[in-house]
mmCIF file of the N, C-alpha and C atoms, coordinates in Angstrom:
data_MODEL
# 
_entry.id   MODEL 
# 
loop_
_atom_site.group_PDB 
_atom_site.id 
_atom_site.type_symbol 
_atom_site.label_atom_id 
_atom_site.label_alt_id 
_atom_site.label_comp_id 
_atom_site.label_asym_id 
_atom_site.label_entity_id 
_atom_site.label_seq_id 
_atom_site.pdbx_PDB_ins_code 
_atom_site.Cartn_x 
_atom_site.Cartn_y 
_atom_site.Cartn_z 
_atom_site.occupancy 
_atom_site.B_iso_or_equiv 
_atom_site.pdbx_formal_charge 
_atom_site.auth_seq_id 
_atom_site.auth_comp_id 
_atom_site.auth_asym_id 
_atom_site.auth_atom_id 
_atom_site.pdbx_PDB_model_num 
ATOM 1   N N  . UNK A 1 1  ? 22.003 42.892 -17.833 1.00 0.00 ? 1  UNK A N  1 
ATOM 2   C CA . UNK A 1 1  ? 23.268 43.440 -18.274 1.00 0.00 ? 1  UNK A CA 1 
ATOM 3   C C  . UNK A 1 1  ? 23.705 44.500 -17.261 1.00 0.00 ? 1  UNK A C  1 
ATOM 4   N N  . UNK A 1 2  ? 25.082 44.281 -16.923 1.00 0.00 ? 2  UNK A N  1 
ATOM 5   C CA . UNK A 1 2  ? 25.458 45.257 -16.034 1.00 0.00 ? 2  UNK A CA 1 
ATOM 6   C C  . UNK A 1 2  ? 26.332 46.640 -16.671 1.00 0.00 ? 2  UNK A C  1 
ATOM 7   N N  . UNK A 1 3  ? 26.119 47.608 -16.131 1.00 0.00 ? 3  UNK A N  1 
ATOM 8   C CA . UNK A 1 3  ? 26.808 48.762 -17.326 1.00 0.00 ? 3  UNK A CA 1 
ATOM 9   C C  . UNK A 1 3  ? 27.248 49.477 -15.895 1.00 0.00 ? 3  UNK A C  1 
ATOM 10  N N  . UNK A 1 4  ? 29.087 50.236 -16.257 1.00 0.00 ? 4  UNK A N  1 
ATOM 11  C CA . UNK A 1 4  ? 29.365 50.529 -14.945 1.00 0.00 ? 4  UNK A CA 1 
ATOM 12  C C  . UNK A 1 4  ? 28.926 52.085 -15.208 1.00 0.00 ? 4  UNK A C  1 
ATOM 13  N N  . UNK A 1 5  ? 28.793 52.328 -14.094 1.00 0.00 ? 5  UNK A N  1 
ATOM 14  C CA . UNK A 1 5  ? 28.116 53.965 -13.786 1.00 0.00 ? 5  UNK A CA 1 
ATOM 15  C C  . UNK A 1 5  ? 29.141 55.119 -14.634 1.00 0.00 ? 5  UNK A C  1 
ATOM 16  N N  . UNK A 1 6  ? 30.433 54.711 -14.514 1.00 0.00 ? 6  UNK A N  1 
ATOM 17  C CA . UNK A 1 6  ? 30.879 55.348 -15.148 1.00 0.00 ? 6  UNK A CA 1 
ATOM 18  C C  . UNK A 1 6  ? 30.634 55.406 -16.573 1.00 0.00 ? 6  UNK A C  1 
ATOM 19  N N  . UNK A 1 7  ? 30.313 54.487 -17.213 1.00 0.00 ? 7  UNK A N  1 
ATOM 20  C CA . UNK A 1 7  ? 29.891 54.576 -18.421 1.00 0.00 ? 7  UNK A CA 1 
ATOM 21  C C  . UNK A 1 7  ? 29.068 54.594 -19.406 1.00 0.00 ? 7  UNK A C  1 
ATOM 22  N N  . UNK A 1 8  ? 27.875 55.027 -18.322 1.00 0.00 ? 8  UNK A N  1 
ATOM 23  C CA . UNK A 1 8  ? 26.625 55.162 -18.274 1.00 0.00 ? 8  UNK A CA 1 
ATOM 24  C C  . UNK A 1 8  ? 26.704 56.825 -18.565 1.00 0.00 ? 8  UNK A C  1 
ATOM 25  N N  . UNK A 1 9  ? 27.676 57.066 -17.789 1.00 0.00 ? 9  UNK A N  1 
ATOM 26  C CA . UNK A 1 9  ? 27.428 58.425 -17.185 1.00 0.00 ? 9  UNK A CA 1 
ATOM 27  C C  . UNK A 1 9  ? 28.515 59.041 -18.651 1.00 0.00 ? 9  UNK A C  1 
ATOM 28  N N  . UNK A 1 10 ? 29.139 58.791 -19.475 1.00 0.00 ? 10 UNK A N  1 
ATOM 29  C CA . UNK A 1 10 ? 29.750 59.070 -20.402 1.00 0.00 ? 10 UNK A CA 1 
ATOM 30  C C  . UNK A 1 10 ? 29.093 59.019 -21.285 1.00 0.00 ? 10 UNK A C  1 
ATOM 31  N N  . UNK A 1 11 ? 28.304 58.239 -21.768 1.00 0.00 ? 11 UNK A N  1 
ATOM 32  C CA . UNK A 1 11 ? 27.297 58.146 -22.852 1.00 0.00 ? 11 UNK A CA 1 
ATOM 33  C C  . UNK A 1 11 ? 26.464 58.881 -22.475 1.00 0.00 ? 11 UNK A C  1 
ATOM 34  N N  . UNK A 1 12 ? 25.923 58.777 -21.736 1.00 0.00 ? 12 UNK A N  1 
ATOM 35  C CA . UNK A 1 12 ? 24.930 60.266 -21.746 1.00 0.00 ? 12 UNK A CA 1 
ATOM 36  C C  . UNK A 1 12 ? 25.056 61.829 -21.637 1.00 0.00 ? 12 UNK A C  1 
ATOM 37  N N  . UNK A 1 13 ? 26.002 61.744 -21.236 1.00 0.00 ? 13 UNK A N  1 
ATOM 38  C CA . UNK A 1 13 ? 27.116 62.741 -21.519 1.00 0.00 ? 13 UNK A CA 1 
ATOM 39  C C  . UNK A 1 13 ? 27.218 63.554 -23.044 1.00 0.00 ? 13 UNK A C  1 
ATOM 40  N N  . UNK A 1 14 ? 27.774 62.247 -23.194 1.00 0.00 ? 14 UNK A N  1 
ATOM 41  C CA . UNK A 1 14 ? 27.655 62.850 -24.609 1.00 0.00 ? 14 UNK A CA 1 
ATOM 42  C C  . UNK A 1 14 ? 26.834 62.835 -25.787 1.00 0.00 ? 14 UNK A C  1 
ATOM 43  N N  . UNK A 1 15 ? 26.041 62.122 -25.338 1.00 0.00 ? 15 UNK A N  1 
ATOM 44  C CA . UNK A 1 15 ? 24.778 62.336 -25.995 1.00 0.00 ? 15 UNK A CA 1 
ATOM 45  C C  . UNK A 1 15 ? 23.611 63.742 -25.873 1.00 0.00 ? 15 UNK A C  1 
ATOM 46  N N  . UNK A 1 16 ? 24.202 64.345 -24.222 1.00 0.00 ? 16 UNK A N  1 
ATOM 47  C CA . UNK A 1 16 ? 23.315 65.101 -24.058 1.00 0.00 ? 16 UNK A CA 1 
ATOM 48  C C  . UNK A 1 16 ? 24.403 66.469 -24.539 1.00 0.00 ? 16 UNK A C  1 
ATOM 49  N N  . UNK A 1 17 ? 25.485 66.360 -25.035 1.00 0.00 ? 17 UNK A N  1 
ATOM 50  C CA . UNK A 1 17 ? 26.417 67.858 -25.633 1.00 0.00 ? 17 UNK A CA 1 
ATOM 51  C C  . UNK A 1 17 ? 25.852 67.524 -27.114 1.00 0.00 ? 17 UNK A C  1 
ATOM 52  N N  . UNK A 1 18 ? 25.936 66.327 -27.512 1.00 0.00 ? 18 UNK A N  1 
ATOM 53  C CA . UNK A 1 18 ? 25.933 66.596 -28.811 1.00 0.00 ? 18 UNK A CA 1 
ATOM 54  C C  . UNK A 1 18 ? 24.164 66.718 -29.564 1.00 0.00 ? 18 UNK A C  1 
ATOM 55  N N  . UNK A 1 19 ? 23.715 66.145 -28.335 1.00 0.00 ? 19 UNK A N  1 
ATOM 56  C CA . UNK A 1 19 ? 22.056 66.989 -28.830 1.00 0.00 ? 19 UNK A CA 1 
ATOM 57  C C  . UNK A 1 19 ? 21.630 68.329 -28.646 1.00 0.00 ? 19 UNK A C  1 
ATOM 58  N N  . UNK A 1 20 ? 21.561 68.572 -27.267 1.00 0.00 ? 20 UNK A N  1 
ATOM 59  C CA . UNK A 1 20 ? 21.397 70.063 -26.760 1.00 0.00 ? 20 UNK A CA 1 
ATOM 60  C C  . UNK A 1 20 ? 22.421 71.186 -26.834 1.00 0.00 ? 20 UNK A C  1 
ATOM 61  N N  . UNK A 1 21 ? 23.930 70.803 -27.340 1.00 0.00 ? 21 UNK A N  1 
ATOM 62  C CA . UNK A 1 21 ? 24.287 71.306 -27.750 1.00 0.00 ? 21 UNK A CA 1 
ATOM 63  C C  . UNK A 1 21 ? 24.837 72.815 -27.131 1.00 0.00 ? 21 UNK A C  1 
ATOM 64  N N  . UNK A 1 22 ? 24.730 72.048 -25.380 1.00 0.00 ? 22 UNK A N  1 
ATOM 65  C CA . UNK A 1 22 ? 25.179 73.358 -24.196 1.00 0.00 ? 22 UNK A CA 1 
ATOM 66  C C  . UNK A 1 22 ? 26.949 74.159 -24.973 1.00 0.00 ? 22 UNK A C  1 
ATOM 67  N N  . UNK A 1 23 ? 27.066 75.350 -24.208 1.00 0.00 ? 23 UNK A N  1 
ATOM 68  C CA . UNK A 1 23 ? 28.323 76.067 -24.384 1.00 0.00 ? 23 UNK A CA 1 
ATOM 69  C C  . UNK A 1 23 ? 29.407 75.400 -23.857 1.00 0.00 ? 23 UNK A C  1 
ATOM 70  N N  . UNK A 1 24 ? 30.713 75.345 -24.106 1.00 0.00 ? 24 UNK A N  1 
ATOM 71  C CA . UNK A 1 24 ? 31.572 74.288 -23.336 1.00 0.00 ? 24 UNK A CA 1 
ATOM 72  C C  . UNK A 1 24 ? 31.728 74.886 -21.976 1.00 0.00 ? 24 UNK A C  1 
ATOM 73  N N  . UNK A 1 25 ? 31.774 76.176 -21.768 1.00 0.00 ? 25 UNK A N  1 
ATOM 74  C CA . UNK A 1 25 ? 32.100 77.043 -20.738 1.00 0.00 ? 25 UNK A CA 1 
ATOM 75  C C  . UNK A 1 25 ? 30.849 76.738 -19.836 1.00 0.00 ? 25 UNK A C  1 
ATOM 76  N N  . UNK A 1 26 ? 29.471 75.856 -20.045 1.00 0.00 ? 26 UNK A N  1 
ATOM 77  C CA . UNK A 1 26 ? 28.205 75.929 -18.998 1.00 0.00 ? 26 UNK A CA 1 
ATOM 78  C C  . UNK A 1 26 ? 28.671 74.017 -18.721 1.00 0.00 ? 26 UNK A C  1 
ATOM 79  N N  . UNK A 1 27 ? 29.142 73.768 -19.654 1.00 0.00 ? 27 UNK A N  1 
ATOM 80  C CA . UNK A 1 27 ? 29.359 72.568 -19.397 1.00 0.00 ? 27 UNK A CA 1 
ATOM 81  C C  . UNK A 1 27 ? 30.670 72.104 -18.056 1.00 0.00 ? 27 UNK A C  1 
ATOM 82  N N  . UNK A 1 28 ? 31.520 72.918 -17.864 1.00 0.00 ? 28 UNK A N  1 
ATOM 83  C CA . UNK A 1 28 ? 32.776 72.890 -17.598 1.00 0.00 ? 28 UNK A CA 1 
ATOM 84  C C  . UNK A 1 28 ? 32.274 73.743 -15.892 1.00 0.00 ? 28 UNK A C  1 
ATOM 85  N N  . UNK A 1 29 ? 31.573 74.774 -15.910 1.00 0.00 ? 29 UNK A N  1 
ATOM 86  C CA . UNK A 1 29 ? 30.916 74.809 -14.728 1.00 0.00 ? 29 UNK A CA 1 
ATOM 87  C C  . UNK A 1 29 ? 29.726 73.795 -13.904 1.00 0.00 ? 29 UNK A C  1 
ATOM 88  N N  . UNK A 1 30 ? 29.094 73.474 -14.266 1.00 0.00 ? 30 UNK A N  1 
ATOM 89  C CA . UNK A 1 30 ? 28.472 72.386 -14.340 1.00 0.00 ? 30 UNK A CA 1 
ATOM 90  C C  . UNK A 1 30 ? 29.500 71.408 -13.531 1.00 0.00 ? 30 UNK A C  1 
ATOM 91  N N  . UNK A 1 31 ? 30.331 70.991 -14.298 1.00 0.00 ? 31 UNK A N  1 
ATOM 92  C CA . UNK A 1 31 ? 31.033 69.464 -13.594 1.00 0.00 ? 31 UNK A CA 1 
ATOM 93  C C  . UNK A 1 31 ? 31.618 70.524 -12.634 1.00 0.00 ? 31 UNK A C  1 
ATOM 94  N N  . UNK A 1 32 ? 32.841 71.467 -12.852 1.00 0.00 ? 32 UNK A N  1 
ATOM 95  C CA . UNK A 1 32 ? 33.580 71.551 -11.640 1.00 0.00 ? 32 UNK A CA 1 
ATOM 96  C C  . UNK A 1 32 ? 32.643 72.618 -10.509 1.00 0.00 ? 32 UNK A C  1 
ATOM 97  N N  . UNK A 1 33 ? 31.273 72.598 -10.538 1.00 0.00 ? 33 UNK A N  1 
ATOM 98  C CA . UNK A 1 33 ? 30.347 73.076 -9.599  1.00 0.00 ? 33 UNK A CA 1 
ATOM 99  C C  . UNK A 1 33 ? 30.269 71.662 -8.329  1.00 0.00 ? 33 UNK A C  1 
ATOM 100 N N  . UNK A 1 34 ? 29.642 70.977 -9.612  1.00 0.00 ? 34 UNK A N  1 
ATOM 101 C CA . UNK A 1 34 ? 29.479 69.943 -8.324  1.00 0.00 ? 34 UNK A CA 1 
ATOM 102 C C  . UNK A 1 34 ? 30.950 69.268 -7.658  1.00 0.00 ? 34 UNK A C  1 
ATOM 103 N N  . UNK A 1 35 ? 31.935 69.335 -8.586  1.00 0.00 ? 35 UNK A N  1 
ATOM 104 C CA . UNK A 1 35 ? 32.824 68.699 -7.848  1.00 0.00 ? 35 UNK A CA 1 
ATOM 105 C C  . UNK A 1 35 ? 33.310 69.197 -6.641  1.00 0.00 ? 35 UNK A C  1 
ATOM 106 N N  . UNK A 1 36 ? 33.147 70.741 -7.063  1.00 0.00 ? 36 UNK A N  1 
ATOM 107 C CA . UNK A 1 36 ? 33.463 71.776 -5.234  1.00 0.00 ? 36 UNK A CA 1 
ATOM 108 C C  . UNK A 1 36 ? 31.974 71.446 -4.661  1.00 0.00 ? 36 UNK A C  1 
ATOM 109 N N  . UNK A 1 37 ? 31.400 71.044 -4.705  1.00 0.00 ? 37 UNK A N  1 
ATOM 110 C CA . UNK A 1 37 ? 29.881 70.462 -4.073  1.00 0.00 ? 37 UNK A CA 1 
ATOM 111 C C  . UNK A 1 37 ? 29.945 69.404 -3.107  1.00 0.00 ? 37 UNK A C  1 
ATOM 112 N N  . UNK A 1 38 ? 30.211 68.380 -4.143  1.00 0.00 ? 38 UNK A N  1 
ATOM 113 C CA . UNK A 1 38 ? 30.274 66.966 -3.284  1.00 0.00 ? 38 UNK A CA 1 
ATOM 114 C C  . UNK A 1 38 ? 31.602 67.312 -2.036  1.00 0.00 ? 38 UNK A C  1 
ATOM 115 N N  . UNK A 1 39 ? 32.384 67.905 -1.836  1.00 0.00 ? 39 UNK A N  1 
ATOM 116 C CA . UNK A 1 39 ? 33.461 68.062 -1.255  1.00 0.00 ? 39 UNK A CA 1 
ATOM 117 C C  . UNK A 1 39 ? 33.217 69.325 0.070   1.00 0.00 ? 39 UNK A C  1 
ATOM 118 N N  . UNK A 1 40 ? 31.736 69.832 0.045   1.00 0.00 ? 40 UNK A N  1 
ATOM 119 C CA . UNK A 1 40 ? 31.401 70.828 0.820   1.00 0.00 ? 40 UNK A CA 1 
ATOM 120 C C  . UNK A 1 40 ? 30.615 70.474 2.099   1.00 0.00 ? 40 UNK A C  1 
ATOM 121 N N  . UNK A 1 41 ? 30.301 71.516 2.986   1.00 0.00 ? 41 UNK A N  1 
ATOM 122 C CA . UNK A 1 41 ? 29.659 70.791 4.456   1.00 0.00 ? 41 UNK A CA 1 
ATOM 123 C C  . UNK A 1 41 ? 28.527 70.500 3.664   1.00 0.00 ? 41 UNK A C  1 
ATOM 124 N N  . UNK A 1 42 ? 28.310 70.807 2.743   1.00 0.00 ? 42 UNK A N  1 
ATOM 125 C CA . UNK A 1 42 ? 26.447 70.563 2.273   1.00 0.00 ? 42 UNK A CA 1 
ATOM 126 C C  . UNK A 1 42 ? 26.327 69.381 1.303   1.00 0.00 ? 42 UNK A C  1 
ATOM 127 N N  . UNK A 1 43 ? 27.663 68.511 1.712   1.00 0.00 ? 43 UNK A N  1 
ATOM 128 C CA . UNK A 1 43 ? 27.416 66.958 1.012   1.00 0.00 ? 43 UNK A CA 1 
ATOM 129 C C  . UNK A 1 43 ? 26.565 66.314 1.829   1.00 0.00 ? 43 UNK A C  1 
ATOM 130 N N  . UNK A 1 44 ? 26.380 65.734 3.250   1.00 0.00 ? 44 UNK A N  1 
ATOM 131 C CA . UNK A 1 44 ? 25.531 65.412 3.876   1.00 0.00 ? 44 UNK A CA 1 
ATOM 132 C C  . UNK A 1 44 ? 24.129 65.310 3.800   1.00 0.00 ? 44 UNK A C  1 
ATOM 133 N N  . UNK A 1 45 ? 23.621 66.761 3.653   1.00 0.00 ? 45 UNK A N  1 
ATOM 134 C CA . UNK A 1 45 ? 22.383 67.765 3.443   1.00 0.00 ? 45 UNK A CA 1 
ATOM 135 C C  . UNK A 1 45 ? 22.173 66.559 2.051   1.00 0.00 ? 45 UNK A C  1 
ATOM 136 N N  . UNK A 1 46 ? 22.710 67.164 0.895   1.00 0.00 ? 46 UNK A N  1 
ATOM 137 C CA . UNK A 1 46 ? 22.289 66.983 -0.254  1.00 0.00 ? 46 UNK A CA 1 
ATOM 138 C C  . UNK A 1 46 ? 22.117 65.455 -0.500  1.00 0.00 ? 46 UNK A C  1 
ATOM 139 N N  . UNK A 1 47 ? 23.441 64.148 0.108   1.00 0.00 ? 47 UNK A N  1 
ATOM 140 C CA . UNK A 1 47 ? 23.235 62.979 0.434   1.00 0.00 ? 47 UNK A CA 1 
ATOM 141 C C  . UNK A 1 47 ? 21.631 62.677 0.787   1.00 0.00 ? 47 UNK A C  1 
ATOM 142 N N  . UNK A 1 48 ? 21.409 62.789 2.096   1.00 0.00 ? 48 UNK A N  1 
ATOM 143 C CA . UNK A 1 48 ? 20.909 62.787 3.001   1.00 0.00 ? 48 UNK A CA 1 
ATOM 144 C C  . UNK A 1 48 ? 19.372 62.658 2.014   1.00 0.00 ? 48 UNK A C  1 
ATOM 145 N N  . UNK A 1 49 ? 18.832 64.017 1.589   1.00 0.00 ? 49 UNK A N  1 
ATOM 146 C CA . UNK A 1 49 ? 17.500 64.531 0.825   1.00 0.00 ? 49 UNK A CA 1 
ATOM 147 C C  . UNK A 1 49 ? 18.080 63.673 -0.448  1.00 0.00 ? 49 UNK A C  1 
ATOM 148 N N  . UNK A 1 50 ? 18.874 63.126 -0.838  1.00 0.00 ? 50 UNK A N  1 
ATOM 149 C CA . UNK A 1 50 ? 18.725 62.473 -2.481  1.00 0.00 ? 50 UNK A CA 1 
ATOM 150 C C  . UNK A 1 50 ? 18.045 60.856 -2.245  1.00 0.00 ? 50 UNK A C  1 
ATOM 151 N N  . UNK A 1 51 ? 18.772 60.448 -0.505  1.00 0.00 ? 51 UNK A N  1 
ATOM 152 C CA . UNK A 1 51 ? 18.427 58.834 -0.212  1.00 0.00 ? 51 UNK A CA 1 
ATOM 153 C C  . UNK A 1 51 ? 17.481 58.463 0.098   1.00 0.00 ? 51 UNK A C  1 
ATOM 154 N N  . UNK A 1 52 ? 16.523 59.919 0.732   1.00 0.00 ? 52 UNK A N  1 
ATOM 155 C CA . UNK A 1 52 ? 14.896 59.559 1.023   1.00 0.00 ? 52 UNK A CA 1 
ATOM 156 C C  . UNK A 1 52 ? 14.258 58.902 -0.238  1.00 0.00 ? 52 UNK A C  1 
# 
């Protein structure tokens, strides 16, 4: 069965707010952390060490 990443990544998502039950404000840093992340000189770096 193929499941697209995106919606992989939604279900667990929300599975992991509505168990652990993070603050919306740690949640909301969290995503827009990495999104100024992936978009930084240290996408490479972090690429790079995730593909080993």
């Amino acid at each position: 069965m193929d499941v697209p990443l995106w919606l992989a990544l939604i279900i667990v998502g929300a599975l992991g707010i509505k168990l652990i039950r993070p603050p919306w404000w740690l949640v909301a840093v969290i995503l827009l952390g990495g999104y100024l992340l992936a978009d930084s000189v240290l996408a490479p770096a972090i690429d790079t060490a995730i593909n080993k």
